[in-house]
C-alpha positions as CSV (number, residue, x, y, z in Angstrom):
1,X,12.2,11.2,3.2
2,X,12.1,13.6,0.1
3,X,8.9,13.3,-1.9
4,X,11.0,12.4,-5.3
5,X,11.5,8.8,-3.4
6,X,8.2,8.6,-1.8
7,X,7.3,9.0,-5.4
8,X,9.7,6.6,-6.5
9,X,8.2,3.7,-4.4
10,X,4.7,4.9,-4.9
11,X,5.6,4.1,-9.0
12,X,7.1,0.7,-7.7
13,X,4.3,-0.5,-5.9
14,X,2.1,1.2,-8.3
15,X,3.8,-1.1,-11.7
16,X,4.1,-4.3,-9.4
17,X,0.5,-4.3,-9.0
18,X,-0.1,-3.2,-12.4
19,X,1.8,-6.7,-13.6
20,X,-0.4,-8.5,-11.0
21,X,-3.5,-7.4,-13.3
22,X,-4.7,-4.8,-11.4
23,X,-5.7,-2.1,-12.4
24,X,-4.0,1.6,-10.0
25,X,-5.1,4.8,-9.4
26,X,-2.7,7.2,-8.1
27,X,-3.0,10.3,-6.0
28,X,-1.8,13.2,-8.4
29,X,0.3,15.8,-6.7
30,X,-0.7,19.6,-7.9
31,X,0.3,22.8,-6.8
32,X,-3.6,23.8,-5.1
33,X,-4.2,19.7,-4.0
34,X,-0.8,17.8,-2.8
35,X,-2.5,15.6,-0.2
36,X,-3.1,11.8,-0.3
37,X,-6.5,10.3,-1.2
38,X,-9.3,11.3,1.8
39,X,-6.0,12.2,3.0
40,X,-5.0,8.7,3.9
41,X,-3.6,7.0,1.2
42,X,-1.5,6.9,-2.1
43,X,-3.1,4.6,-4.4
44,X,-6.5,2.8,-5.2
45,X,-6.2,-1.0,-6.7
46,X,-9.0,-2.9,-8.3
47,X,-9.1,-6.3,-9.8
48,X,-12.2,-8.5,-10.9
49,X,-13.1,-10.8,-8.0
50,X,-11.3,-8.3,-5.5
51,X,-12.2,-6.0,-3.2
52,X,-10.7,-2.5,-4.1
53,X,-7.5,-1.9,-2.3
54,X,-6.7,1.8,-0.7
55,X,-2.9,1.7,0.1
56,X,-0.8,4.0,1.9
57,X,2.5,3.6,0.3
58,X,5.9,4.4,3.3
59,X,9.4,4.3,3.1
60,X,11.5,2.8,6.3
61,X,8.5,2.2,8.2
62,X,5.1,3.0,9.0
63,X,5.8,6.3,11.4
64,X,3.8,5.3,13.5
65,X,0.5,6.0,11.7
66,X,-1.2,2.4,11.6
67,X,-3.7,3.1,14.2
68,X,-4.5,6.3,13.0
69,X,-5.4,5.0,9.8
70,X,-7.8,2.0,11.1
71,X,-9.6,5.0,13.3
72,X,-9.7,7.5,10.1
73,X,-10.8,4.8,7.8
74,X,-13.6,3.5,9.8
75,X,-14.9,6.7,10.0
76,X,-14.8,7.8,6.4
77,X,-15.7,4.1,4.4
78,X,-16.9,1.1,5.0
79,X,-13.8,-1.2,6.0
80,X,-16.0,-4.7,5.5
81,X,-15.6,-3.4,1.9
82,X,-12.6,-2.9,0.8
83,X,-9.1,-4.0,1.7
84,X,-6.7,-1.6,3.8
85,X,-3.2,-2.2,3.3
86,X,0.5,0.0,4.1
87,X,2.9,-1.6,2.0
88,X,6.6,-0.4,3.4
89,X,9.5,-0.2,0.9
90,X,12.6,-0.6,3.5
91,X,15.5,0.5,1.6
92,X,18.0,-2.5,0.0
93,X,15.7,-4.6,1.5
94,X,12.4,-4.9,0.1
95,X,8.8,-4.7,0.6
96,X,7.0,-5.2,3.2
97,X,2.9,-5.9,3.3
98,X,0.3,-5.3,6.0
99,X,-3.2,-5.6,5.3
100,X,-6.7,-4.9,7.1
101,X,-9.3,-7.0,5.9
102,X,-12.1,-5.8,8.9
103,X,-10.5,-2.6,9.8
104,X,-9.6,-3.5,13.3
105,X,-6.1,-5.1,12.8
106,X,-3.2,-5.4,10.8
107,X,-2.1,-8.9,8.6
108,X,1.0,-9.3,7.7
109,X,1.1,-10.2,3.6
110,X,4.6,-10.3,2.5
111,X,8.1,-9.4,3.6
112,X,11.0,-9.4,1.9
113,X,13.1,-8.0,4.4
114,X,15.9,-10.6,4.9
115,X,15.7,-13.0,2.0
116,X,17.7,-13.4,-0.7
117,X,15.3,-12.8,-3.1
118,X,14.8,-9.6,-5.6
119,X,13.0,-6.5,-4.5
120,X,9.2,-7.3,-5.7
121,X,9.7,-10.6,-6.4
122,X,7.9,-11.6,-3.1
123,X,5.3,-9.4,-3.8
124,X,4.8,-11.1,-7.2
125,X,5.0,-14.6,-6.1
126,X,2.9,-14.2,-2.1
127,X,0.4,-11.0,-2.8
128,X,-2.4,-12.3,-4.4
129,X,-2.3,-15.9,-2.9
130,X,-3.9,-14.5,0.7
């Protein structure tokens, strides 16, 4: 994948949950610091009533890294605390949401993937309902 559509869906993911009210940091890519968030994820999402949200955005799939982020995470934070989630943007398809609420497994929150719906529109209408 080439980091301008990495980028891409990190900005998608990034606005959706901007329109859900919350409010996104995103990692910032410089020439001395190019690395993800404690080197795990992409973006940070808070919202009053919410636990913050650290998300590791991917494109196609998760690469395999979903237990290697439960281990990392555990170690670095305290996972009763926050909300882990990947959210997967599978091209012409749509999103697809998994979420760790205890840090030991993976929920899944939405997927597009094989509706006829628009891409985002599922996250819009299923994310915050959970």
């Amino acid at each position: 994948m080439s980091r301008s559509k990495g980028n891409r869906h990190e900005r998608e993911a990034k606005n959706l949950l901007s329109e859900l009210g919350y409010t996104v940091h995103k990692k910032v890519h410089t020439k001395y610091h190019p690395g993800d968030i404690f080197s795990l994820f992409d973006l940070i999402a808070v919202k009053t009533e919410r636990k913050p949200v650290f998300i590791q955005v991917k494109t196609n799939g998760t690469g395999g890294d979903l237990g290697k982020t439960l281990r990392e995470s555990r170690d670095l934070i305290a996972t009763g605390h926050v909300d882990l989630e990947y959210w997967i943007r599978y091209s012409r398809e749509g999103w697809r949401v998994l979420r760790s609420k205890n840090g030991n497994d993976w929920d899944e929150v939405v997927d597009e993937r094989g509706t006829d719906s628009s891409i985002g529109s599922g996250v819009k209408h299923n994310y915050d309902v959970l």
